[in-house]
NUFI-585727 format. One line per field, with one value per atom (N, C-alpha, C): residue number from 1; residue in three letters; atom name; z, x, y. Coordinates in Angstrom, 3 decimals. Each point is the difference from the previous one (the first is absolute). Layout:
! residues N
n	(NUM	...)
res	(ALA	...)
atom	(CA	...)
c3	(Z	...)
c1	(X	...)
c2	(Y	...)
This chain:
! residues 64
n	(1	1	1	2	2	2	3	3	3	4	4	4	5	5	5	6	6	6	7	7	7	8	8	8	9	9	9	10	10	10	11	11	11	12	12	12	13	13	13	14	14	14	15	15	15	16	16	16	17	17	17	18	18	18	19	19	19	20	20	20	21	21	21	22	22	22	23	23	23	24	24	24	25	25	25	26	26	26	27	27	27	28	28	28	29	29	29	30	30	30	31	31	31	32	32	32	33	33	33	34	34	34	35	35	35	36	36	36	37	37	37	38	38	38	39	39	39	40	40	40	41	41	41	42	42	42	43	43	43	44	44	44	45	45	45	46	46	46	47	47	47	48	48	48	49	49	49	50	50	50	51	51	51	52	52	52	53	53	53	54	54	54	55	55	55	56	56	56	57	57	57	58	58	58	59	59	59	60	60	60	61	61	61	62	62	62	63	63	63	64	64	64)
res	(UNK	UNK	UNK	UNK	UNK	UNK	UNK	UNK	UNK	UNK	UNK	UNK	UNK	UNK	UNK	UNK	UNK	UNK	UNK	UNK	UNK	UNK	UNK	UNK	UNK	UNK	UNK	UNK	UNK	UNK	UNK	UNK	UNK	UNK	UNK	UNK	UNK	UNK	UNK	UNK	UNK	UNK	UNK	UNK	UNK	UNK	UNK	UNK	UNK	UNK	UNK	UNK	UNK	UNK	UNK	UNK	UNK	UNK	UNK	UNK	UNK	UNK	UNK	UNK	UNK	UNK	UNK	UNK	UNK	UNK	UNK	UNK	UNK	UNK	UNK	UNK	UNK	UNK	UNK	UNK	UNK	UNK	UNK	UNK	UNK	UNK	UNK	UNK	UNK	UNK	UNK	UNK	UNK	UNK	UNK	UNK	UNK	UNK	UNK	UNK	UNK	UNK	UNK	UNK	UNK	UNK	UNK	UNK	UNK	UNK	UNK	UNK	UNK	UNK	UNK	UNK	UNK	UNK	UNK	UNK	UNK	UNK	UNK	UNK	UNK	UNK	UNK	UNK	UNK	UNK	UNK	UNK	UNK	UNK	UNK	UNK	UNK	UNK	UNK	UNK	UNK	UNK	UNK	UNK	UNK	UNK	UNK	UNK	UNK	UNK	UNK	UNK	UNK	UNK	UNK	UNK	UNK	UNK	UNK	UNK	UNK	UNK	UNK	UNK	UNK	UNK	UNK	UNK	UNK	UNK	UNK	UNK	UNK	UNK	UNK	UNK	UNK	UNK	UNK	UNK	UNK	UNK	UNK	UNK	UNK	UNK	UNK	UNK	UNK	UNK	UNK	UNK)
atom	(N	CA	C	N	CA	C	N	CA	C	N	CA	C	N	CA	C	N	CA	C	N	CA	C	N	CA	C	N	CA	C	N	CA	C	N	CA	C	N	CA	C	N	CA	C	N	CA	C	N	CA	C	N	CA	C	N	CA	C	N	CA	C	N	CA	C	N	CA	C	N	CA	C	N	CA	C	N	CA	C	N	CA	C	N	CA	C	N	CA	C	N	CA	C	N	CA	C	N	CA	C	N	CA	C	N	CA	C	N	CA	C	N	CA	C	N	CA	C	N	CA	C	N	CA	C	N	CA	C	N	CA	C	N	CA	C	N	CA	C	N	CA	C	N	CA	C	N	CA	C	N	CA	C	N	CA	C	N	CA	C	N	CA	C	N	CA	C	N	CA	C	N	CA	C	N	CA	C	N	CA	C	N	CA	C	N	CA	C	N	CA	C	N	CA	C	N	CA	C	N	CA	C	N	CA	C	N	CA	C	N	CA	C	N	CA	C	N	CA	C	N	CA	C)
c3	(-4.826	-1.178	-1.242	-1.213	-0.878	-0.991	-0.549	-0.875	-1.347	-0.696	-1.446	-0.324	-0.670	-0.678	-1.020	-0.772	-1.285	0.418	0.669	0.887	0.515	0.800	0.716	-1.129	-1.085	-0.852	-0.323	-0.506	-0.448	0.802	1.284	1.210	-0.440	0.199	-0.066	-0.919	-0.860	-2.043	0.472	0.243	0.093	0.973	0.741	1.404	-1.026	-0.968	-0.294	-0.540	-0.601	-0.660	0.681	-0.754	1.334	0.618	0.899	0.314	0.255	-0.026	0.383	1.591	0.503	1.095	0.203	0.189	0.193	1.317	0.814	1.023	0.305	0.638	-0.102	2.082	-0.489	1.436	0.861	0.922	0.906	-0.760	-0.232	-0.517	-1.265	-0.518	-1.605	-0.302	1.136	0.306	0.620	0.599	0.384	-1.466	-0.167	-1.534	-0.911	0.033	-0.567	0.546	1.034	0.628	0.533	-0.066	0.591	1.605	1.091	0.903	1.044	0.539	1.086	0.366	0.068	0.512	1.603	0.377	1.949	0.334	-0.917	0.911	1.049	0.229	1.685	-0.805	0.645	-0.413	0.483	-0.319	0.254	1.241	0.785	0.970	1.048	-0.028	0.748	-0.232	-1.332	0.173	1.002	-0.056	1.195	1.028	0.181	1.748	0.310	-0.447	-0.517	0.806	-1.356	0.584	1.114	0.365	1.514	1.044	-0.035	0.978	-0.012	-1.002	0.006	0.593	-0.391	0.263	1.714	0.586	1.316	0.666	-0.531	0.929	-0.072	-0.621	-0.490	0.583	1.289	0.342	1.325	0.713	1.277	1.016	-0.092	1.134	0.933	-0.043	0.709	-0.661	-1.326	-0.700	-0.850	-0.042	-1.146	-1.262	-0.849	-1.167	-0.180	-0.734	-0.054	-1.141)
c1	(18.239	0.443	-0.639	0.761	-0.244	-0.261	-1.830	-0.472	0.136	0.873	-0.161	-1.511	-1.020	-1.376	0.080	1.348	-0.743	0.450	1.093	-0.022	-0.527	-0.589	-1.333	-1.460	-0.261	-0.544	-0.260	1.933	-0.464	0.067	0.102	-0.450	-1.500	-0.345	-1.675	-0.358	0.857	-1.259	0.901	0.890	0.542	-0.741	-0.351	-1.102	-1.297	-0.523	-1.243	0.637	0.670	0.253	0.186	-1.246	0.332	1.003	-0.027	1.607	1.031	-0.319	0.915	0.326	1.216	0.068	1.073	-0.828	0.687	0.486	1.138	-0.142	0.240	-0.704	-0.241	0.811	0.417	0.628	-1.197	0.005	-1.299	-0.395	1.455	0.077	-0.919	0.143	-0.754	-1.135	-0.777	-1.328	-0.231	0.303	-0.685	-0.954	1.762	-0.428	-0.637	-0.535	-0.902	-1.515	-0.283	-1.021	-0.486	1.163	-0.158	0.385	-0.755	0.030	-0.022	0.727	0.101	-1.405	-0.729	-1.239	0.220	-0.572	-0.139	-1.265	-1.496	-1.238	0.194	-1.181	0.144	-0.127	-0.047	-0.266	-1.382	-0.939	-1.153	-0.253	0.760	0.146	0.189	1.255	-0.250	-0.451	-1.139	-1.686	-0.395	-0.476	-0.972	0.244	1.363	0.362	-0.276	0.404	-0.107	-1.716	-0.721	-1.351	-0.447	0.301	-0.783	0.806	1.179	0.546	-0.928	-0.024	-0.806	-1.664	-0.643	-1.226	0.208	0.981	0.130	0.089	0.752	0.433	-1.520	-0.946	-1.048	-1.305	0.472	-1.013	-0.892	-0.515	-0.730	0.936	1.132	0.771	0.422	-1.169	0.079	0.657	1.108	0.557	-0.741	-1.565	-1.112	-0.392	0.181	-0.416	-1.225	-0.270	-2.086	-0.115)
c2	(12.041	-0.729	0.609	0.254	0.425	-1.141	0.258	-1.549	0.562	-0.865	0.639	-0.542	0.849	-0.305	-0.993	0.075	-0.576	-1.314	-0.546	-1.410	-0.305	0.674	-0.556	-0.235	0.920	-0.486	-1.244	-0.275	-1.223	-1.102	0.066	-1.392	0.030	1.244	-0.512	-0.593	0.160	0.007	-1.287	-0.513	-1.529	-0.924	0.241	-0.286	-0.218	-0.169	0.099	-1.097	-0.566	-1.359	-1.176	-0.787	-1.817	-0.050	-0.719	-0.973	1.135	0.958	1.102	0.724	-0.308	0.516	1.096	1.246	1.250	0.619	0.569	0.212	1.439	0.572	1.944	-0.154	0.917	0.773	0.574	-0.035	1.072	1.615	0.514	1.318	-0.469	-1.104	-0.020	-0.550	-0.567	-0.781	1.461	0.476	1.438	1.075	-0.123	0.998	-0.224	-1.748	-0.267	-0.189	0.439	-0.181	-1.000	-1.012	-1.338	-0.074	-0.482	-0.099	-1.446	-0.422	-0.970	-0.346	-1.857	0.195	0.629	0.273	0.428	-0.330	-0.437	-0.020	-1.045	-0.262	-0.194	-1.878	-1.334	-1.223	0.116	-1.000	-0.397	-0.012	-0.747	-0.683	1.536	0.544	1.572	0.535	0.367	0.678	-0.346	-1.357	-0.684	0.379	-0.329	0.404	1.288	0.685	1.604	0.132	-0.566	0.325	-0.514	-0.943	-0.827	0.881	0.482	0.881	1.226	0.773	0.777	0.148	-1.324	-0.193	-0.249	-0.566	0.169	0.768	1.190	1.333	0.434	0.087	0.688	-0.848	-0.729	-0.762	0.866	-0.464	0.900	-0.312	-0.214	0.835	-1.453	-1.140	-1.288	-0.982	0.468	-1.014	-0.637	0.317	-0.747	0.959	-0.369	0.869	0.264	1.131	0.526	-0.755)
């Protein structure tokens, strides 16, 4: 997809004003360096880590 710049310009410079809701295409949240959140939630850290701290235990399922 071909983004015209200076339209996309002005979403952004319009996006900075209250109460304003702008909507950018993927192609145009790209080109602006804007990105989708993806980190992980709180909640799948944790798990994350206690899985981890398990594999990494002495072998008897008990952690060091």
């Amino acid at each position: 997809m071909n983004i015209n710049q200076s339209e996309l310009e002005q979403k952004l410079r319009d996006a900075t004003q209250p109460g304003t809701i702008v909507t950018l295409t993927l192609e145009e949240a790209a080109q602006a360096g804007l990105y989708p959140e993806d980190a992980m939630s709180e909640e799948d850290a944790l798990e994350s880590s206690l899985r981890e701290a398990n594999e990494e235990g002495d072998g008897n399922g008990e952690t060091i």
